[in-house]
KOLMIDREN-492083 format. One record per residue (C-alpha): residue number from 1; x, z, y. Coordinates in pm, whole numbers. Each point is the difference from the previous one (the first is absolute). Example, Ala and Ser with C-alpha at 12.3 -4.5 7.8 and 13.67 -1.06 7.14 Angstrom:
BEGIN
<padren=1; x=1230; z=780; y=-450>
<padren=2; x=137; z=-66; y=344>
//
This chain:
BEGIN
<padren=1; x=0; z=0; y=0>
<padren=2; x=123; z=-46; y=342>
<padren=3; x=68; z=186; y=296>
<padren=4; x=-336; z=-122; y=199>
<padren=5; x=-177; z=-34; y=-387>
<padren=6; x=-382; z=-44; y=101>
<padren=7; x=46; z=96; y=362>
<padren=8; x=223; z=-316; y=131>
<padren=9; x=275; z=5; y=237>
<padren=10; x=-70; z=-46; y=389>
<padren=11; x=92; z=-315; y=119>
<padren=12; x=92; z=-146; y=-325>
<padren=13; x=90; z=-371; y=-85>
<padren=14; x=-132; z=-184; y=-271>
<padren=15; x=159; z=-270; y=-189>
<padren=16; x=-176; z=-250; y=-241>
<padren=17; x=231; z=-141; y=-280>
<padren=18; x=-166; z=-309; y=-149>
<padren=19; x=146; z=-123; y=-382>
<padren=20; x=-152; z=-304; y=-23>
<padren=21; x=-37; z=-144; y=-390>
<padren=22; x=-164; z=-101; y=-316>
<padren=23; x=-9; z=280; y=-302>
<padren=24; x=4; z=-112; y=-351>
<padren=25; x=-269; z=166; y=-189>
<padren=26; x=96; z=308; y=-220>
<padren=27; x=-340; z=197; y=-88>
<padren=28; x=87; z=281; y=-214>
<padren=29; x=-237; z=97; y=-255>
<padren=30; x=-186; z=302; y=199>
<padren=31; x=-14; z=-181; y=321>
<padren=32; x=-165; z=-269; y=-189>
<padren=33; x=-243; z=199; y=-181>
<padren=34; x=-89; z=125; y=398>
<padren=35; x=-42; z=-358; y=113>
<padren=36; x=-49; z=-284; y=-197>
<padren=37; x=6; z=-320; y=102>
<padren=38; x=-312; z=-151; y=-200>
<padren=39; x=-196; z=292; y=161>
<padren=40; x=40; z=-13; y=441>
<padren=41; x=-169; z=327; y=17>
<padren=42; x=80; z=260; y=247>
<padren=43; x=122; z=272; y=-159>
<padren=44; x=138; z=409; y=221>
<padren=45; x=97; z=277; y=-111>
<padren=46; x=106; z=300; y=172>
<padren=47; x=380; z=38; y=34>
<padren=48; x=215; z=380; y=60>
<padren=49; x=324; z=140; y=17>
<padren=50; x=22; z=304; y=-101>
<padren=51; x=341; z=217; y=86>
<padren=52; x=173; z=150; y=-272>
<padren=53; x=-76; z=335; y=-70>
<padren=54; x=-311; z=111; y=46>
<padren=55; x=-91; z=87; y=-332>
<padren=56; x=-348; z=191; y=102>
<padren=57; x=-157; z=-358; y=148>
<padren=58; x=-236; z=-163; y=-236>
<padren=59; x=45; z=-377; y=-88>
<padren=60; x=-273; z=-207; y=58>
<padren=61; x=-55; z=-298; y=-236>
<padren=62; x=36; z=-375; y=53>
<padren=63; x=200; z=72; y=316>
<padren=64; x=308; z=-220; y=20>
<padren=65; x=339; z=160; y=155>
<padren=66; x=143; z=-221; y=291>
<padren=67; x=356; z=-49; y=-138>
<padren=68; x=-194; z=-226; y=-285>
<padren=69; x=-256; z=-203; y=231>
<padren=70; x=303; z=-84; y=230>
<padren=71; x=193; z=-98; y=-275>
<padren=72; x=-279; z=-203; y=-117>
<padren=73; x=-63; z=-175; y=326>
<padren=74; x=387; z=-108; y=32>
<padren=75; x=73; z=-131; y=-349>
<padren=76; x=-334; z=-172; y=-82>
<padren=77; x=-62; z=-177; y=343>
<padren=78; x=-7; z=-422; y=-72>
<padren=79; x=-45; z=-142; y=370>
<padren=80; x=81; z=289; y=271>
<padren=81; x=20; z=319; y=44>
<padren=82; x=-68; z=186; y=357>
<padren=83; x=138; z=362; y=112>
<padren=84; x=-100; z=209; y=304>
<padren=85; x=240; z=309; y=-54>
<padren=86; x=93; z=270; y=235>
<padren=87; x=356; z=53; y=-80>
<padren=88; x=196; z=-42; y=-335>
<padren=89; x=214; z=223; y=-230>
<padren=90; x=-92; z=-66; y=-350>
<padren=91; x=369; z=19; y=-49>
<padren=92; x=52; z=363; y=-19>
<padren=93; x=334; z=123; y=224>
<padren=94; x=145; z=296; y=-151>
<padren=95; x=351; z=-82; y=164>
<padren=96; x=-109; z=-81; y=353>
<padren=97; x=72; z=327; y=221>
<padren=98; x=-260; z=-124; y=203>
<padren=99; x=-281; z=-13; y=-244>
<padren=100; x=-264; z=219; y=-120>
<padren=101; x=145; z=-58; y=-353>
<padren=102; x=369; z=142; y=56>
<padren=103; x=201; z=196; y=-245>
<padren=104; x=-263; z=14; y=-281>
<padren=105; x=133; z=-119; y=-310>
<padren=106; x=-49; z=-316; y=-216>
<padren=107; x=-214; z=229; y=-269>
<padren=108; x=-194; z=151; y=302>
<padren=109; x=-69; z=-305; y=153>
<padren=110; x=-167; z=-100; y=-361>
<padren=111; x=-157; z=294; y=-30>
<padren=112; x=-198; z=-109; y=359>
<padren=113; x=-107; z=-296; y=-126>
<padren=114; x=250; z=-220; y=225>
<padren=115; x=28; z=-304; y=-351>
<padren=116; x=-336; z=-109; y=107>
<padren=117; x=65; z=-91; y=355>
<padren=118; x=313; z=-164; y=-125>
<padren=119; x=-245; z=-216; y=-249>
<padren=120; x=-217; z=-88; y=273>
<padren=121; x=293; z=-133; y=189>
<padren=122; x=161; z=-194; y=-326>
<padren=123; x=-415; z=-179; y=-18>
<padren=124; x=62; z=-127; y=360>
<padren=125; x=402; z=-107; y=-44>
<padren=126; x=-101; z=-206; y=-307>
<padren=127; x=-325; z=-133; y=154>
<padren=128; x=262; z=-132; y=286>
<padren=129; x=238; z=-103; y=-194>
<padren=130; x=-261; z=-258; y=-195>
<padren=131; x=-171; z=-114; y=329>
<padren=132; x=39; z=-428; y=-20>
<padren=133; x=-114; z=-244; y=233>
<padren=134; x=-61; z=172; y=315>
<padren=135; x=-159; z=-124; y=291>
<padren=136; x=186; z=16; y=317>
<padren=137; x=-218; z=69; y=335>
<padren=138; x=-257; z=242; y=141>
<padren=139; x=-42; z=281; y=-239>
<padren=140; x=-374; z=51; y=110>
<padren=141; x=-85; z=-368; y=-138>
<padren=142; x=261; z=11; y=-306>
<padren=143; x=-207; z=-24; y=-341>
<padren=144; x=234; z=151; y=-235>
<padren=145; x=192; z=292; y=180>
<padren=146; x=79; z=352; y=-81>
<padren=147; x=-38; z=129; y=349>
<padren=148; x=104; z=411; y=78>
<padren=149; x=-103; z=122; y=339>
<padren=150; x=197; z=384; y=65>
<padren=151; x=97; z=239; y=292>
<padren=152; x=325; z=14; y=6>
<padren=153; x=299; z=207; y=25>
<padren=154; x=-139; z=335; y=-26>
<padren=155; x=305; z=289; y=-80>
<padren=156; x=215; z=-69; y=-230>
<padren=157; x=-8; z=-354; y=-44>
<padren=158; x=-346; z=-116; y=-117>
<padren=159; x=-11; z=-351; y=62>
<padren=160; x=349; z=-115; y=-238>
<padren=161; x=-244; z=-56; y=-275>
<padren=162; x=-202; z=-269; y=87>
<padren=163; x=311; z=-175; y=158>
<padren=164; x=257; z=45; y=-290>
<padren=165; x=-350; z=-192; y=-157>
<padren=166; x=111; z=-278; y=272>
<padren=167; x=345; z=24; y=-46>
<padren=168; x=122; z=-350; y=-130>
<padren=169; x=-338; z=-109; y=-101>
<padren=170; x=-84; z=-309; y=234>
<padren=171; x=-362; z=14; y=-118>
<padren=172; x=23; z=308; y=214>
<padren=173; x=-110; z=12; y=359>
<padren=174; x=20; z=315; y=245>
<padren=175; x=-228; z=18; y=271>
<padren=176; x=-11; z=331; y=251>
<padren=177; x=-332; z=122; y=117>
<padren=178; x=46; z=263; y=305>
<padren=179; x=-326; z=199; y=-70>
<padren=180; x=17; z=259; y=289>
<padren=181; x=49; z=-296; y=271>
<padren=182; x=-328; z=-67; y=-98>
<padren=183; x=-136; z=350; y=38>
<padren=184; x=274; z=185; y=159>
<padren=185; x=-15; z=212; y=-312>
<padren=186; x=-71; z=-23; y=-398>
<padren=187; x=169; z=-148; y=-312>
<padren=188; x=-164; z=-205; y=-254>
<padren=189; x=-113; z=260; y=-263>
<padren=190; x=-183; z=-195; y=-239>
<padren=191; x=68; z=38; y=-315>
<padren=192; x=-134; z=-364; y=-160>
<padren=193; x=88; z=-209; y=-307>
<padren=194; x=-155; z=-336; y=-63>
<padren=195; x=110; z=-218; y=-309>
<padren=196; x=-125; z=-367; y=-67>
<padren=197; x=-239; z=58; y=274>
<padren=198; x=-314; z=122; y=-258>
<padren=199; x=191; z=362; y=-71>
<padren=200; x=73; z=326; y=297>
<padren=201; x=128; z=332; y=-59>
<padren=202; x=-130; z=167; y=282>
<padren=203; x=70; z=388; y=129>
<padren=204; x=233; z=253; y=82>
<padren=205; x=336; z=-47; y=-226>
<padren=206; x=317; z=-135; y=239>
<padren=207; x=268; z=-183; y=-186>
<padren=208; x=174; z=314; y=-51>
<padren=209; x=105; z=132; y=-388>
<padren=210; x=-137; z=363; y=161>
<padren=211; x=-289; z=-174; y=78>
<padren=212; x=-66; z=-109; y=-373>
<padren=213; x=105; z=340; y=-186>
<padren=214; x=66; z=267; y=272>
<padren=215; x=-284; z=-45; y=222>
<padren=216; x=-423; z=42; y=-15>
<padren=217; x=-122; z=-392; y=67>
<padren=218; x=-316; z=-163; y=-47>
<padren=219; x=-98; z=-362; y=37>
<padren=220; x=-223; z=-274; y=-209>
<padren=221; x=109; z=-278; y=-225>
<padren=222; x=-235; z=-326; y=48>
<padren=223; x=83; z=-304; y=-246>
<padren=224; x=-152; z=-336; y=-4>
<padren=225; x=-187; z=51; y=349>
<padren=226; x=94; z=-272; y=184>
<padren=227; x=-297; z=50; y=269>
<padren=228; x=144; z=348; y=90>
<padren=229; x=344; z=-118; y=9>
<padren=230; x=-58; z=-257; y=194>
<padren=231; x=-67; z=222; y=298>
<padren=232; x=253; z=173; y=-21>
<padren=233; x=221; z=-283; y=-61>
<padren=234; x=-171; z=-53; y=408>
<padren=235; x=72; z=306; y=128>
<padren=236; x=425; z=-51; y=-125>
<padren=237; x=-16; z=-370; y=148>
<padren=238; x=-116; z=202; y=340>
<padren=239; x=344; z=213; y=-45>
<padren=240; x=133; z=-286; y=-22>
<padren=241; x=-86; z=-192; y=289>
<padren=242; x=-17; z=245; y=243>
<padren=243; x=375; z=50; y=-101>
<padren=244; x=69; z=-371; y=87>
<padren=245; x=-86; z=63; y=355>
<padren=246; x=180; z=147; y=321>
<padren=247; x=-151; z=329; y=26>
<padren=248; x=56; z=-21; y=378>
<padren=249; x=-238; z=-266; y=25>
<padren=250; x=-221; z=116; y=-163>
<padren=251; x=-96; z=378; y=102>
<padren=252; x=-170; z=209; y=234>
<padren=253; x=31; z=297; y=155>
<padren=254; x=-366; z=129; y=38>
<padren=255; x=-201; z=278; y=74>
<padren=256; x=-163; z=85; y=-319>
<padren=257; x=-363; z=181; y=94>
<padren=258; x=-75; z=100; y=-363>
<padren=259; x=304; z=210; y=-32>
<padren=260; x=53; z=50; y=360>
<padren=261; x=362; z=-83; y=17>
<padren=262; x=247; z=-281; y=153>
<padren=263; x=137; z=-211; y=-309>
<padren=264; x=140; z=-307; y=-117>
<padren=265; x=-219; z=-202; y=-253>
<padren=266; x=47; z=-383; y=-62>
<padren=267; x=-193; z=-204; y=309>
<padren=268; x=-284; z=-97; y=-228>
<padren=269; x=-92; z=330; y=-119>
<padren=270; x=-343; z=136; y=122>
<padren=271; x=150; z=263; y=187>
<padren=272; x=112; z=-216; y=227>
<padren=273; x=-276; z=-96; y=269>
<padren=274; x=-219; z=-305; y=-96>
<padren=275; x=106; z=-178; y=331>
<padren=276; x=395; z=32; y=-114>
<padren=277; x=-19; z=-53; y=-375>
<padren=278; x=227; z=-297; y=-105>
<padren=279; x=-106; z=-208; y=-303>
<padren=280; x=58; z=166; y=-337>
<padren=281; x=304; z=-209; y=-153>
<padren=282; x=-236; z=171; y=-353>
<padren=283; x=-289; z=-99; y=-154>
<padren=284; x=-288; z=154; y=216>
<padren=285; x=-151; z=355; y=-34>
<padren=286; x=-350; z=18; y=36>
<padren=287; x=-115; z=8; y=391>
<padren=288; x=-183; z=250; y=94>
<padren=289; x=-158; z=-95; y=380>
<padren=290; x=65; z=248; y=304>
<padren=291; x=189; z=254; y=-212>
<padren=292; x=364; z=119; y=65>
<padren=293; x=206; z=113; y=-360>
<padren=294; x=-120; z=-19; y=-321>
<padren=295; x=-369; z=156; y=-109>
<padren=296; x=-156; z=48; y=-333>
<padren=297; x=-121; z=-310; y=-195>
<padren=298; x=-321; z=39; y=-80>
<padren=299; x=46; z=-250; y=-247>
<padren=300; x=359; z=8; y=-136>
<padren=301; x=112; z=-302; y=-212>
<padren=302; x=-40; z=107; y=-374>
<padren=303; x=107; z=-145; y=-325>
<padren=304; x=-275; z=-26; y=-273>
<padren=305; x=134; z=-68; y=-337>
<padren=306; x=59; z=150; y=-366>
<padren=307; x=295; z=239; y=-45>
<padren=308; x=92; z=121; y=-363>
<padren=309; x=152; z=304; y=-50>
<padren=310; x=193; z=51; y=-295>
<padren=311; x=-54; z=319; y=-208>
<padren=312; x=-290; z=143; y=210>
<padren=313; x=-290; z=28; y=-184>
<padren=314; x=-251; z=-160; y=293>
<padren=315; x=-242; z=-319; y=-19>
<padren=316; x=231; z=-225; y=245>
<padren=317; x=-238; z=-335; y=-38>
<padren=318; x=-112; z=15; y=356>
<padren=319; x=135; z=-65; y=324>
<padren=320; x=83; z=253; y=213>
<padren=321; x=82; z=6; y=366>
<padren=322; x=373; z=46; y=71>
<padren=323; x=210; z=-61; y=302>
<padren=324; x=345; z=20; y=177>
<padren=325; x=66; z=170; y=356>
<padren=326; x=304; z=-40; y=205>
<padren=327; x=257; z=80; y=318>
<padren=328; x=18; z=7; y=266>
<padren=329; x=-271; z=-136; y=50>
<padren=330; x=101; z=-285; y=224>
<padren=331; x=162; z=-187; y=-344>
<padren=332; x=-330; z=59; y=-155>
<padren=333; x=-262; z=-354; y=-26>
<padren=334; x=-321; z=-118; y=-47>
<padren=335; x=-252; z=272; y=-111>
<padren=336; x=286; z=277; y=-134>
<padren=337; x=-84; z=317; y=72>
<padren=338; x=271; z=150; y=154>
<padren=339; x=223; z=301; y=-196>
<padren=340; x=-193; z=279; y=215>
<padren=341; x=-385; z=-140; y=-64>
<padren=342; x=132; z=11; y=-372>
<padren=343; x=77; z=374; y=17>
<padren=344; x=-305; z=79; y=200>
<padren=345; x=-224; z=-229; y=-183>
<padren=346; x=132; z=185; y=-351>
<padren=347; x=-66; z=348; y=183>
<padren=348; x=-366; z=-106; y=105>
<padren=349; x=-88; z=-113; y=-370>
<padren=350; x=-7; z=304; y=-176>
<padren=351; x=-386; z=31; y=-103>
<padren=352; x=-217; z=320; y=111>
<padren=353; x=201; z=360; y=-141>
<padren=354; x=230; z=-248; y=-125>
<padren=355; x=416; z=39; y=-61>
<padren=356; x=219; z=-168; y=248>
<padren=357; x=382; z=43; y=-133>
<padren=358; x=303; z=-116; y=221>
<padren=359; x=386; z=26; y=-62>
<padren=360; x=277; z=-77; y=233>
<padren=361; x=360; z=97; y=46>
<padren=362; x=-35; z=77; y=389>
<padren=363; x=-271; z=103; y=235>
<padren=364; x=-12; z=-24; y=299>
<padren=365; x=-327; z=-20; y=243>
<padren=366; x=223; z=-127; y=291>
<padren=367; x=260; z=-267; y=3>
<padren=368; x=391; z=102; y=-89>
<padren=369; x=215; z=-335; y=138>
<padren=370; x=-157; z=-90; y=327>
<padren=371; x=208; z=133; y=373>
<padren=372; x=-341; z=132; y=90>
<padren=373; x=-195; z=232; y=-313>
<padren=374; x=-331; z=-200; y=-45>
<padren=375; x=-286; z=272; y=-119>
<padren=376; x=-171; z=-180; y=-348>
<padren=377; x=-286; z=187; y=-117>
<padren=378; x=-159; z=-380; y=-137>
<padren=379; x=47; z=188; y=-453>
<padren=380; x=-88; z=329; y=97>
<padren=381; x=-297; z=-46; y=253>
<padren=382; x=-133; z=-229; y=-342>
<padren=383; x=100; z=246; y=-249>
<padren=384; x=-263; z=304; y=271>
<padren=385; x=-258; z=-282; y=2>
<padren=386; x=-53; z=-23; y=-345>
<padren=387; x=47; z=403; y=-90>
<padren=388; x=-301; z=19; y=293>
<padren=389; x=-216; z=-273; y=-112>
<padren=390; x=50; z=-47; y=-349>
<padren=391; x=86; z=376; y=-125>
<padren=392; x=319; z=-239; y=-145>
<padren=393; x=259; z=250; y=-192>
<padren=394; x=316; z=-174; y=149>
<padren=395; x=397; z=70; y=-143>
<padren=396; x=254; z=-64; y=91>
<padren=397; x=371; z=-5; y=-135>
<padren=398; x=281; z=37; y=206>
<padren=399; x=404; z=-7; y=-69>
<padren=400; x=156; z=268; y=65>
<padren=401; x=377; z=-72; y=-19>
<padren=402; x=342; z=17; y=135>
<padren=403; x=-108; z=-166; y=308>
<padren=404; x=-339; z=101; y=64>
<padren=405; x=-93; z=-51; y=393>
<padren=406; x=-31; z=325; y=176>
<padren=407; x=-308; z=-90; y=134>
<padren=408; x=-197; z=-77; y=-268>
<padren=409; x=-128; z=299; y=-100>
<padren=410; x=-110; z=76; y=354>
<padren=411; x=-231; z=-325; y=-38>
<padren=412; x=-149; z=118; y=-355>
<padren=413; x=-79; z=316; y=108>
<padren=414; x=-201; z=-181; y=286>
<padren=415; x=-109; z=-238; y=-309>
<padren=416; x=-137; z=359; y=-151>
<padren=417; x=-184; z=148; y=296>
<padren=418; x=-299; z=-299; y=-108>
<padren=419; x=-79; z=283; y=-239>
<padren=420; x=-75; z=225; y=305>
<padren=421; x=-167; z=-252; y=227>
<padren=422; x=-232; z=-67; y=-319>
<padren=423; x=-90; z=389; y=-112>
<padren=424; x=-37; z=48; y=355>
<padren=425; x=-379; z=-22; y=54>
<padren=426; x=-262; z=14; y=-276>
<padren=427; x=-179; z=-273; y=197>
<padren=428; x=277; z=-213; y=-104>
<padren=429; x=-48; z=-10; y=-384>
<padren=430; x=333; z=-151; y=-66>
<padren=431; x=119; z=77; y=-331>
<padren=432; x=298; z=-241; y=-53>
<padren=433; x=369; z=184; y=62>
<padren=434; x=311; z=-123; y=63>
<padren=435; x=299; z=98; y=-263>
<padren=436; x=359; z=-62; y=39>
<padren=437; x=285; z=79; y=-248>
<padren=438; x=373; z=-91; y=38>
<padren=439; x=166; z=-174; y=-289>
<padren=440; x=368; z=175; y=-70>
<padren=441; x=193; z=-191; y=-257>
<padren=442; x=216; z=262; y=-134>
<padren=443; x=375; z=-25; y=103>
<padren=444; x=-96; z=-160; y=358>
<padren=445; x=197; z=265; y=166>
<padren=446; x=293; z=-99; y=-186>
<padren=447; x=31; z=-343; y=97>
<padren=448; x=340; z=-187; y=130>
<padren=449; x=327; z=-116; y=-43>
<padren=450; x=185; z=257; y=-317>
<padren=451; x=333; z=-2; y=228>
<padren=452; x=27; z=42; y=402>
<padren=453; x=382; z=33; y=151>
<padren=454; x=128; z=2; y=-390>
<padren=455; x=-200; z=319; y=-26>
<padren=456; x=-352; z=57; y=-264>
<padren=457; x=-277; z=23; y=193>
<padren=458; x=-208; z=107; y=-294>
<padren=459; x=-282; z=-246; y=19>
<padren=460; x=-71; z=-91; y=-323>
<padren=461; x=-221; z=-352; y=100>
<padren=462; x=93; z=-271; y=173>
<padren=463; x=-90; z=-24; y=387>
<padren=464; x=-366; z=-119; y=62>
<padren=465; x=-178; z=122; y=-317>
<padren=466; x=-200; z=172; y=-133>
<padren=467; x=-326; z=-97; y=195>
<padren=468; x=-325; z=-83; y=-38>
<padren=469; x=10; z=-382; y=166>
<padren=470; x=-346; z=-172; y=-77>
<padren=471; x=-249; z=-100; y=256>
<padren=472; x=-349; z=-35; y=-85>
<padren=473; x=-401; z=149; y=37>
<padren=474; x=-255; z=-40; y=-274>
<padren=475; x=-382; z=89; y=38>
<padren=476; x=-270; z=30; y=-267>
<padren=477; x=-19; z=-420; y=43>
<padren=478; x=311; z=-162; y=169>
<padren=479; x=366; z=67; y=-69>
<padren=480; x=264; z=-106; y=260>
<padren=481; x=391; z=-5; y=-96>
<padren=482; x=235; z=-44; y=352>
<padren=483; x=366; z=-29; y=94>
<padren=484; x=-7; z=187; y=273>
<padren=485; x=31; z=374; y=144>
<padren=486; x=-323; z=141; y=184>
<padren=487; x=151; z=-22; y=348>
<padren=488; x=-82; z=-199; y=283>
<padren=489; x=334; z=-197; y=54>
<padren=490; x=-84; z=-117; y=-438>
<padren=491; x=-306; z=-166; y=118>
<padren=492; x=68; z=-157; y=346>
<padren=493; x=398; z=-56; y=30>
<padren=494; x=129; z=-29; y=-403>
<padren=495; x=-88; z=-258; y=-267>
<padren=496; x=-216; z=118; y=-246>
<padren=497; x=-211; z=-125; y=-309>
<padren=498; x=-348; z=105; y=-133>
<padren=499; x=-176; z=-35; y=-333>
<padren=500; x=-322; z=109; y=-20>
<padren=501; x=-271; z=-8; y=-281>
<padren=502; x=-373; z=64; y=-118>
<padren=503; x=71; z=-67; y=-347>
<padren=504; x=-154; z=327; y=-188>
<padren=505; x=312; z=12; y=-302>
<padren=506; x=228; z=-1; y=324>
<padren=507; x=-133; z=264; y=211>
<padren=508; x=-61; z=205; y=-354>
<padren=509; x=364; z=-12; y=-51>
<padren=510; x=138; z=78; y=355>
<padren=511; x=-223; z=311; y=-36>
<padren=512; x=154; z=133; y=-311>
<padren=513; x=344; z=-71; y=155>
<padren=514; x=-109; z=232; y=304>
<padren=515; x=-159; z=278; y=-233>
<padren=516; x=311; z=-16; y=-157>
<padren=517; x=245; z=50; y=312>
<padren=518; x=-239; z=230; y=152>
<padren=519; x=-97; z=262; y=-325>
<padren=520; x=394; z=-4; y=-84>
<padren=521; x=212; z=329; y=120>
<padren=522; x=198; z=-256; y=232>
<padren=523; x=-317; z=33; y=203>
<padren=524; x=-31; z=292; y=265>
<padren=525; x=-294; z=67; y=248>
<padren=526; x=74; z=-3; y=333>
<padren=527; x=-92; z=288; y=180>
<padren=528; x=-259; z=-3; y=347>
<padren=529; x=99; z=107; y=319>
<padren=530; x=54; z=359; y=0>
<padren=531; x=-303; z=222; y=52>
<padren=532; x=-264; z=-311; y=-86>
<padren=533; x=-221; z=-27; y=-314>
<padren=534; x=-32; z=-337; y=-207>
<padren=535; x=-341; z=35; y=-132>
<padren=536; x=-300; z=-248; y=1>
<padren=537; x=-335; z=107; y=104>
//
């Protein structure tokens, strides 16, 4: 994990690294079982990582692990294969002084886990090394590419990865995308893998071993679904283009009257005043007439088709409504809902004295990048509404690790006091409550480098672990699996990706993962403000 893992780094550049080639086809036997090719159905499952040690957390079934579906995705792709990463290290660095990894040994380093990242990394060498016949050109127009889209150069030296991938292949191309010119803050943070352009891994896992053994991730596995992959396929070619273009050209500084701050935003974002918009260089985003910024759809664009889920005992014959959601939302298009409606739109779909359940790394009910502090109260204003209205049971899961934000806890609490506000008259008749637990993976205060100054430190992990890292809300009917952190700068300033779902087996599932997380002993309640009681009417 990185030093600004799921937060970002201020003023951060991006770089896209575009492999352009042709893969010859290598199905193994399991991955071919998942997908065959005389059957073009679309197929999920859920996908975890689960850190080592933690013995006391139940498994749940037909989940794959990350390391595997990665894997999968690199060795079995036949035309392209497209990467939105945050950073890279799935080379593990136990003999850089200036990595999380230094001084442990070669059986420690096995003991984490650190062979898988190293596998994931040998499934995208060899898928380079037997790219033929590439196309030369604009990467956004290039049929048969393997495209990678990164922040880079984040502490140590996250970026050599993807360009020792480069390094003497000419099928290779580099291209650097300066995010924060484009925002004056923010990093790409998606965390996106799409193979032969019909199959995504979606969700929290960087390309980071820690992230695949040493680290809490959860994401979704689609195969065969080229009408889902296809948008996103849209939202990378936006990456793309808008880091083609001269940044200075192109942006604004405007007074943004939603958030009530002075920012920069590209010149065609709807922040900017209608009068001093340029032309969107992107396929268009739905207009909405004399309106500033970027409401609610009332009518999002969904995607109605079968999904089969392996090993989940659920009728999956019919079609069920799913979607993708995306940021900022000036490189979202046509009728996409936008990564914040997605949240609140999750939120507002728990049914009457339903169960909303939420995990995230960080909260935060402000922004944390931004020169001025922008107050965000869009998840938790939602998350009262529904307690208030629907007597909705909501939890929530947060991280609580080696760097926890001080000010977190300040904003539960705040989170908590709903309980008051709703016990607080008998007129009210609110019975939903608000619960919140922090998720301590054990050994998190343990975390960094084994030897500082030649000296032990006694840590006893790796720095960055041991953390709860997935993003995503599920109600009684609609389950919705994110990249990004629940803080304004995620949703506004960073790139993010969104995969949300109806499907019954899906939501089913992502509940049991919850109960799981949230009934284990890594789970502790967090506590009210001092002196106030929690209890519903």
């Amino acid at each position: 994990m990185s030093r600004h893992r799921g937060s970002g780094a201020h003023g951060g550049r991006g770089i896209c690294l575009l492999l352009s080639a042709l893969l010859l086809s290598s199905f193994s036997a399991l991955v071919s079982s998942f997908a065959p090719s005389d059957a073009p159905v679309c197929r999920a499952w859920l996908v975890q990582s689960i850190p080592t040690d933690m013995p006391l957390l139940p498994r749940v079934p037909g989940v794959l692990s990350s390391g595997d579906v990665l894997k999968w995705l690199a060795r079995n792709s036949t035309k392209s294969l497209d990467i939105i990463a945050q950073y890279w290290q799935l080379l593990a660095q136990p003999e850089n002084p200036r990595s999380g990894d230094y001084g442990y040994s070669h059986a420690d380093m096995e003991r984490f886990g650190a062979g898988v990242g190293r596998e994931v990394y040998k499934s995208l060498v060899d898928a380079a090394d037997r790219m033929v016949d590439i196309r030369q050109g604009n990467p956004s127009v290039t049929p048969d590419a393997i495209l990678i889209v990164q922040h880079s150069g984040v502490y140590p030296t996250y970026a050599q990865e993807s360009a020792n991938l480069a390094a003497g292949r000419p099928n290779v191309k580099n291209v650097t995308f300066l995010h924060s010119d484009w925002w004056g803050s923010g990093i790409v943070h998606a965390k996106v893998w799409l193979s032969d352009d019909e199959n995504v891994y979606i969700g929290s896992a960087n390309n980071d071993w820690k992230s695949l053994t040493q680290v809490k991730e959860l994401g979704i596995y689609l195969v065969g679904c080229p009408i889902i992959a296809k948008r996103v396929k849209m939202y990378f070619d936006n990456l793309l283009a808008v880091s083609s273009l001269n940044s200075s050209a192109y942006t604004k500084t405007a007074w943004d009257r939603q958030w009530q701050v002075l920012r920069k935003v590209p010149c065609w974002s709807r922040f900017v005043n209608h009068k001093k918009r340029c032309r969107s260089p992107l396929p268009e985003y739905i207009r909405v007439p004399h309106v500033e910024g970027y409401p609610s759809l009332s009518n999002p664009s969904m995607i109605h088709l079968p999904i089969e889920t392996i090993g989940i005992n659920k009728d999956t014959s019919n079609a069920h409504s799913s979607y993708l959601s995306f940021s900022p939302p000036e490189l979202s298009f046509g009728k996409s809902q936008v990564d914040e409606q997605g949240w609140v739109d999750t939120i507002k779909s728990v049914k009457q004295g339903g169960i909303l359940r939420m995990s995230t790394m960080d909260w935060l009910g402000q922004s944390q990048y931004t020169n001025h502090p922008i107050y965000w109260p869009t998840l938790s204003s939602a998350i009262s509404e529904v307690v208030f209205s629907k007597n909705a049971t909501v939890k929530l899961l947060v991280a609580y690790w080696a760097h926890f934000i001080e000010s977190t806890d300040q904003y539960l609490k705040s989170l908590l006091y709903t309980n008051v506000l709703c016990a607080s008259s008998k007129r009210n008749r609110c019975g939903g409550k608000v619960e919140i637990k922090y998720y301590v993976v054990p050994g998190f205060n343990m975390t960094g480098p084994a030897l500082k100054a030649g000296s032990r430190t006694g840590n006893i992990y790796p720095g960055f672990t041991r953390v709860n890292h997935g993003k995503y809300a599920v109600s009684d009917v609609r389950a919705h699996i994110g990249t990004s952190n629940l803080i304004w700068d995620y949703f506004y300033t960073t790139a993010g990706v969104s995969f949300g779902t109806y499907h019954p087996s899906i939501v089913s599932q992502l509940q049991v993962i919850f109960d799981a997380d949230w009934n284990s002993p890594y789970a502790r309640a967090v506590q009210p403000l001092q002196g106030e009681s929690t209890g519903s009417a």
